[in-house]
Structure formats: C-alpha cells, structure tokens
N, C-alpha and C positions, 0 to 999 in steps of 0.2 A: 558581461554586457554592461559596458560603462554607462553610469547612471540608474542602474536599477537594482546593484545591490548593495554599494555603496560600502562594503564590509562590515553588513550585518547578517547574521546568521541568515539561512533559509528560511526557516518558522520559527519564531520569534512568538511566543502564547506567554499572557501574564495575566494572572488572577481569574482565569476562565470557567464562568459557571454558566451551566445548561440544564435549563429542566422542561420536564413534561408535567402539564396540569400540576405545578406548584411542588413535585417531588423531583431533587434535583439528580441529575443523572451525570453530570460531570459537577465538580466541586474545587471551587478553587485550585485549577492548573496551571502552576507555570514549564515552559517546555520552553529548552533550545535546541534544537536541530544542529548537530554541526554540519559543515557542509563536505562534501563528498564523502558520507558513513550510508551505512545501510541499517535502518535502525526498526527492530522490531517492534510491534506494540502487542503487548501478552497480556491478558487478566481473565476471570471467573466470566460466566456465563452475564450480563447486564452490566459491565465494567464500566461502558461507556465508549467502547474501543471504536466501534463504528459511529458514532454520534459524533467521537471528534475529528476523524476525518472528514467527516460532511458539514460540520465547522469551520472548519479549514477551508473549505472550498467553498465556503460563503451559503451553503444548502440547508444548515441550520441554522437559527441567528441564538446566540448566548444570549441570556438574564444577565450576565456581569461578564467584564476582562474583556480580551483586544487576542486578536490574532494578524500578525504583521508579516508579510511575504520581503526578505530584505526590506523593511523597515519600511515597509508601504501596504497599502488594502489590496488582497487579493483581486477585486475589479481590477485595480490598477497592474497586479503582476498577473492576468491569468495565463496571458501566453506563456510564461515562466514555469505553467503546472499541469501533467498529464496526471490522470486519474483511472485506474481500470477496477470498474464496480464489483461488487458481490458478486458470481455468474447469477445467482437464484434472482437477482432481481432486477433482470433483462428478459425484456420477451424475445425471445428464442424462434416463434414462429413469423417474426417480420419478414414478408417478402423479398432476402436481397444473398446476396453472395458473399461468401470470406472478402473475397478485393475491395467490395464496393463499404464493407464495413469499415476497413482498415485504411480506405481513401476518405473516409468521414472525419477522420483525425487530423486531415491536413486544410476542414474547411474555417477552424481561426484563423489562420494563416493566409488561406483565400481572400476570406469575406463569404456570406451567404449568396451575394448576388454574381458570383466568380466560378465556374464549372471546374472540376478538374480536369489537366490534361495529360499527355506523355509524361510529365517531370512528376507528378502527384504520381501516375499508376506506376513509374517506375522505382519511387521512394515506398509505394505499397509493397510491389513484389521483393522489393530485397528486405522488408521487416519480414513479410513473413517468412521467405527464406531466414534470416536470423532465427524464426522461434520455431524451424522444420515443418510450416503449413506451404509451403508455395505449390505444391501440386494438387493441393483442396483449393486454389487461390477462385475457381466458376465453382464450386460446390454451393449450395444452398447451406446458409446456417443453420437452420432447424434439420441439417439430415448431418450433421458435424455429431462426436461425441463432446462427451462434458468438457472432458480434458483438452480436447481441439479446439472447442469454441471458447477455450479460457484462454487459448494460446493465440489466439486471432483478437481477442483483447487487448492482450499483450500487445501483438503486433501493433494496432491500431496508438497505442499509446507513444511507440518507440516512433511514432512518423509522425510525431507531434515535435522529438525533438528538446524535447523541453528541460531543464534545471532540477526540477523537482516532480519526484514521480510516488505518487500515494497511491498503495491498493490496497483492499480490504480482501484480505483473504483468498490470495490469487491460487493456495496450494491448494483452498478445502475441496475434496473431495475427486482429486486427478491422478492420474495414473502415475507411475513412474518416469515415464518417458516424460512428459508436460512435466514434473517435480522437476526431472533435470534441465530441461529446455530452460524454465522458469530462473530457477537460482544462478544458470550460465548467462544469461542476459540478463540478472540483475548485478551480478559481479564483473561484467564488461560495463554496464551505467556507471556503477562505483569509480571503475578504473578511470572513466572517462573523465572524475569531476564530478558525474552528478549526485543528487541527494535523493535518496529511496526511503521510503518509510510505508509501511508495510503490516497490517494487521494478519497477526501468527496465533496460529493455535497449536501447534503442535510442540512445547517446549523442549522435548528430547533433540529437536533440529536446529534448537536455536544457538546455541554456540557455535553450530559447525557453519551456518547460512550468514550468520549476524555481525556487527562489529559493536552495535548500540543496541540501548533496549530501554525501553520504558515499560515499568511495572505497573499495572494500572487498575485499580477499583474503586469506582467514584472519583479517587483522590489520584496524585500523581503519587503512588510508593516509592520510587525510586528511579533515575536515571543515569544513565550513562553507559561507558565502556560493559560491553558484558562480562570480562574478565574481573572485573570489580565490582556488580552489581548482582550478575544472576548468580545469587548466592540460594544456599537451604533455607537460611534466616527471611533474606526478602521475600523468597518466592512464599513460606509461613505467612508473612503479612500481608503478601497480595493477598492468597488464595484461603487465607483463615481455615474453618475445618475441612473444607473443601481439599486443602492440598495433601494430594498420594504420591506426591513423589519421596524418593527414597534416596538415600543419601549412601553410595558405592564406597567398596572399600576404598576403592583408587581414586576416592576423594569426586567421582565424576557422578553428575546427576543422570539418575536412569528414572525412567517411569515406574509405577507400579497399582494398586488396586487396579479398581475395573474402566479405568477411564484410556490408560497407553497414554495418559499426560496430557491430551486433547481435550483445549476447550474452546468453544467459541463464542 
C-alpha cells in the first residue's frame, strides 16, 4: 500500500513502558516486527504479553516509548490491523449468528452509517469456509463450542483483509481440529506477505508453528528468528525458577514437570 508503509517495519515499539497503579508491567521495550514472519510472543504467567498487544492497538496508553504501525500512529494505520481477542473476554451470549459476527469485520471498511451487502456476506461465507465454520455460518454463537466460536473469530478477522494480524492467544483451550484450522490460515497469511503476531502459551509448538519469537518478562529477553533465539539458556531467563523444560538428547526442547510447558 503506497504510502503507508513507506519501508518501515510493521511494528516498530521503542523504549516502551506500561504500568498499572505505578508498578510497571511492560519495561522498557524495543521490538521490530519483520514483515511477512509469524512471530510468537511466549513469557511466565504477568509477562506483559497481553498488555502489549492492547498497546499496539492503541487500548492501553504507555507511561513511556512510542509504538509505530509502518512509521505512523496506529489511528492513522488501523485499517492496516486485524485483531482476534482472548475467546474469555467476549460475551459469548450476544444475540447474533457466526455470519453476522464475521460480517462485523468488514464494517471499517464500510463506515458505520453503510449496511452490508451480497459483496460483505459473501467475503463472510468464504472466511469462514477457509477456517471449516461455513455450515454453522445461521447458528447462534452462544450455542457454538469453544473451539468454533475461536474459529469464527478467526474468520471475522481474515474479512478484514488486513497487513497485520495480532491475537492473543487464539490456540488456548481448542480442540484439535480449530489447533489445525488455526495454524493452516496462519501459514497461508504468512505466505501471503502478511505479519502475524500471536500471544503463545504452549512452548513445545513453537518451533514447529513459529518463524520469530519474542521472549518476554516485563522486559523484552530476547528476539528474533526462533532457530537462534528459543534456546534452553533464553527460555532460563525468561522463565527464571519457573522454567521445567528440559533440554532432550537430540538437542530438541521437550516439556516437563507439571505444567506440559503451558503458560499463559
């Protein structure tokens, strides 16, 4: 999109601090984004990991540092950014259908004063077809399971269209089937060009899902390629005594104690 990224990275965050009642919860971050990676964001349990996605999207405001969308304010790139929330922190029992949620995604693009029509419902039905909901597309979302109504999410984000796609935690707590749907439509975004970033808890899947990764407790511990970053040593520093994972003959990171690697 000439003129709006001008070749500068996708997220662009320098010196970025965030606190609650004067304890700070993000600390001094700088982050580059490259563009078309799929970049995890992994840390312990109050990392920060969700605080700075909603940073990103303008939903929390920082104490200090700048976050740059291609080298501009997020107001100014939002059309440039799809977002699919936490599932837990969506009401669930709003009166409407898989369709009409997923046609919600195309009303930046509208305007508010603009209804959607045939071109909107039918950019609806092929997302969801992409993430396997199109035959729920009249179901009621409160009668959806977990893993459905994370996958209609999904959807709803992909008819956005957009550059840059942030979720918080789209895998936690979904079946198999939505794990595969999930990571198959993130790896088509990648292919596409686009830039995914992605709050992960499950570290045994991150080499196989991932290209990038950002280590993250308060501070930024480490980023980049994960072949050079998600090491034994860094994942010790992120996760300090906390961290059980265990370091395999064949050199490969497995899980172990009582947690399976899982944190959120």
């Amino acid at each position: 999109m000439p003129g709006q990224r001008n070749g500068s990275p996708p997220i662009h965050i320098e010196d970025l601090t965030v606190a609650y009642r004067e304890e700070p919860v993000l600390w001094d971050v700088d982050l580059d984004v490259p563009e078309g990676t799929l970049m995890a964001i992994v840390g312990p349990n109050g990392a920060g990991k969700s605080t700075l996605i909603k940073t990103i999207l303008g939903l929390i405001q920082p104490a200090a540092g700048q976050v740059r969308i291609y080298d501009r304010s997020y107001t100014e790139q939002r059309s440039l950014v799809a977002y699919v929330p936490q599932r837990g922190s969506v009401d669930w029992d709003f009166p409407t259908n898989a369709l009409d949620v997923v046609m919600m995604g195309r009303y930046g693009h509208l305007g508010w004063l603009k209804r959607p029509g045939p071109t909107e419902r039918k950019l609806a039905l092929d997302a969801l077809t992409k993430v396997g909901m199109q035959e729920y597309a009249g179901r009621q979302i409160s009668q959806l399971s977990g893993g459905q109504q994370q996958r209609v999410f999904l959807a709803r984000a992909l008819v956005q269209d957009a550059q840059i796609y942030l979720m918080d935690e789209p895998f936690q707590g979904v079946d198999a089937t939505t794990e595969k749907a999930i990571i198959t439509v993130l790896r088509e975004l990648r292919a596409a060009g686009r830039t995914v970033v992605v709050v992960h808890h499950d570290l045994e899947t991150v080499p196989e899902y991932f290209d990038h990764v950002l280590l993250l407790n308060v501070r930024a511990i480490a980023t980049g390629p994960v072949a050079e970053i998600f090491t034994p040593a860094n994942l010790r520093r992120t996760y300090g005594g906390h961290m059980d994972m265990l370091l395999a003959r064949d050199g490969e990171l497995t899980p172990g104690g009582g947690s399976n690697g899982r944190h959120s």
